[in-house]
C-alpha positions in Angstrom: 89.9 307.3 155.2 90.9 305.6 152.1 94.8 304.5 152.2 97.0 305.0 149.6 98.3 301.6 147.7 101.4 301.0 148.3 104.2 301.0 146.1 107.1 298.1 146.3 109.9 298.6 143.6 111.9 295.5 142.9 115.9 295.9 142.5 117.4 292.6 141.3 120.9 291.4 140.3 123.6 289.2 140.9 125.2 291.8 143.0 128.7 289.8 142.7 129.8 292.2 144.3 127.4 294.7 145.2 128.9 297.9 144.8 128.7 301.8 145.1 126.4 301.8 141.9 123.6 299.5 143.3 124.0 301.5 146.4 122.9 305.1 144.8 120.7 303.1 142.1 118.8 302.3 145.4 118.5 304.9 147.0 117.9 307.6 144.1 114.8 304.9 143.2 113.3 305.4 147.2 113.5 309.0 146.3 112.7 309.5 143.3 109.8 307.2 142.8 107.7 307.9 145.9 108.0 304.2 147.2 106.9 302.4 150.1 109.7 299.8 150.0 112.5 298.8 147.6 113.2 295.2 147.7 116.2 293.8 146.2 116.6 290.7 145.2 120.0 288.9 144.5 119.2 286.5 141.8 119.6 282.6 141.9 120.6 281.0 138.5 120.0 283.9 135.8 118.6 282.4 132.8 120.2 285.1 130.6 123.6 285.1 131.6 126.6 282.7 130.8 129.2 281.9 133.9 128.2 280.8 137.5 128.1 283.6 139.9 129.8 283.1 143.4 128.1 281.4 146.2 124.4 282.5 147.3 125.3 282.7 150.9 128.7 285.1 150.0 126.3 287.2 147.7 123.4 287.1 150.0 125.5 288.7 153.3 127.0 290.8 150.8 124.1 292.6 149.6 122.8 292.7 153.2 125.7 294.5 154.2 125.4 297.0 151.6 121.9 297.7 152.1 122.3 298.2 155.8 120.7 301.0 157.0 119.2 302.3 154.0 115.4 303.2 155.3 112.7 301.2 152.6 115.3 298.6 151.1 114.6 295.3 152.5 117.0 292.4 150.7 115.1 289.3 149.9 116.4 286.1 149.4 113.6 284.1 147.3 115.2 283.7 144.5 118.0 282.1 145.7 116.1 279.4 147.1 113.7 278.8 143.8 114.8 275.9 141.9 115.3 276.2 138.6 116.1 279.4 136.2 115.2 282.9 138.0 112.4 285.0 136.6 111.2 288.2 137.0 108.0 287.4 136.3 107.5 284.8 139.0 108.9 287.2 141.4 106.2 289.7 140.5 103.5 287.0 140.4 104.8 286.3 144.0 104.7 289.9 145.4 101.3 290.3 143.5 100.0 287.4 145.3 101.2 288.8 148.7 100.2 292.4 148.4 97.2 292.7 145.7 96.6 296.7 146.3 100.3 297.6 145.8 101.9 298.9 142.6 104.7 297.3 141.1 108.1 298.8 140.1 110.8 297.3 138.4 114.1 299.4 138.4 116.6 298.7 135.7 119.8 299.8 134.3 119.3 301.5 130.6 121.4 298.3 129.7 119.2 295.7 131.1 115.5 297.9 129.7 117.1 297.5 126.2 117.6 294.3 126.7 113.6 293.5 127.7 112.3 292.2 124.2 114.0 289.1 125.3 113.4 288.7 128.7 111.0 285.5 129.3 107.7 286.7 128.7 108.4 290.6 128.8 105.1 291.9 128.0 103.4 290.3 131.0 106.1 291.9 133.1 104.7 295.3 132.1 101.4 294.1 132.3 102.5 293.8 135.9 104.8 296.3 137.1 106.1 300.0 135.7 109.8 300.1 134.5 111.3 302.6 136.1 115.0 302.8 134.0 117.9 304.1 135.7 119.8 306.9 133.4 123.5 308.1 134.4 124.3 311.5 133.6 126.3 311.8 130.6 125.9 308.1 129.8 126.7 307.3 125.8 124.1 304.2 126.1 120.4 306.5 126.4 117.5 304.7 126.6 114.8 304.7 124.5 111.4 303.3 123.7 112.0 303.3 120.0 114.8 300.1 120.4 112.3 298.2 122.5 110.8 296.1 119.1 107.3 294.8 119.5 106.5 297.1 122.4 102.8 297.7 121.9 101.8 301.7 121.6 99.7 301.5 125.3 102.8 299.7 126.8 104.6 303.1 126.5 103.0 304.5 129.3 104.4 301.7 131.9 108.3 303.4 131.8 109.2 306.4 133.7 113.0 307.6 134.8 115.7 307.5 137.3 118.1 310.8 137.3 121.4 309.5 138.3 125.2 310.9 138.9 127.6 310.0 136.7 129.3 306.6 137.9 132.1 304.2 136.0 131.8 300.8 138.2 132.0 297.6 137.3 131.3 294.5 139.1 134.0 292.9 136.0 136.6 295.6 137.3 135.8 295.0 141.1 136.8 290.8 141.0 139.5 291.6 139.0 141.0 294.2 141.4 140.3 291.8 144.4 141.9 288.9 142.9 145.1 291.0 142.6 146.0 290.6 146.7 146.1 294.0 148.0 144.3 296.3 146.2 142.1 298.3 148.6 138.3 298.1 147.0 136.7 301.0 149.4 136.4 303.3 146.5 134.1 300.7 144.7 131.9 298.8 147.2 130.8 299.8 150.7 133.4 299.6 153.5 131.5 296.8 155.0 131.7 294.8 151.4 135.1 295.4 151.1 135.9 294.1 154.4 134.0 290.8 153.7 135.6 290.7 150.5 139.4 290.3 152.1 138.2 288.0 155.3 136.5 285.4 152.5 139.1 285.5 150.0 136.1 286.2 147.2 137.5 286.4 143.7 141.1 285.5 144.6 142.4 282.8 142.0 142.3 279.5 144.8 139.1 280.7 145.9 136.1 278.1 144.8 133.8 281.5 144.6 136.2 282.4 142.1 133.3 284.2 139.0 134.3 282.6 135.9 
């Protein structure tokens, strides 16, 4: 009997914190896109973003914490130790590498497929893996293949959807609340986030993992 290849989608982000958002992104991409395992991936230094995240470690047991439990996510840390500027690409190249048979999905926000014309080397990460983009319901921002310049016309093929609920989080809106002391963050991140959030002091103004 011939197995089917399997199918490893790839979730990354700074997930600073990691909140209710990243939570249902996840899990609607293990449902909806018929995978073997999602692996999420906080990222080390982004090469496309300005300001210095928190701390690896805080962000690391954070994004365990939220992923807890959730069958087919695994959270993994390579990134973090990479030297240098984090890439997709090398993380595909990596997984590539380690499973040859498997099929390659990279789940993004709308925001972040729009933004793939200048990612490093885009078109070999759809050479590599399918873009599977995360659509909120009612969002204003829809994506769509005709804002993607350059894409070539047998590239099109390599996107498919994710369906998901209407949601207004923002990571921005989350630091801000914690650094104002008392504001209770459970209707933003998971319980266990929120609870790591108050013991370490993340975000609050004296805190060195203060985000700039």
């Amino acid at each position: 009997m011939v197995l089917s290849a399997p199918r490893i989608g790839v979730f990354g982000g700074a997930f600073d914190p990691p909140h209710n958002a990243h939570v249902t992104l996840a899990a609607c991409a293990l449902a909806q896109l018929g995978l073997t395992q999602l692996r999420i991936f906080p990222t080390g230094q982004p090469w496309h973003k300005g300001g210095t995240p928190s701390a690896a470690d805080d962000r690391l047991a954070m994004a365990r914490l939220a992923f807890a439990g959730m069958a087919g996510a695994v959270v993994d840390a390579r990134e973090m130790v990479r030297a240098g500027p984090t890439y997709t690409l090398e993380t595909l190249l990596e997984l590539q590498a380690e499973s040859p048979r498997a099929e390659l999905v990279l789940v993004l926000g709308a925001d972040q497929a729009l933004a793939l014309p200048g990612w490093h080397r885009w078109l070999d990460i759809l050479a590599l893996a399918v873009v599977a983009v995360a659509q909120r319901a009612g969002s204003t921002q829809a994506f769509d293949l005709a804002r993607l310049p350059g894409l070539p016309q047998g590239m099109r093929t390599r996107f498919v959807s994710i369906t998901l609920p209407p949601m207004d989080i923002s990571a921005t809106e989350i630091r801000r609340r914690a650094a104002a002391a008392g504001q209770d963050l459970r209707a933003w991140v998971p319980p266990a986030v929120a609870r790591y959030i108050e013991q370490h002091r993340l975000y609050q103004p004296q805190s060195s993992t203060q985000h700039s």
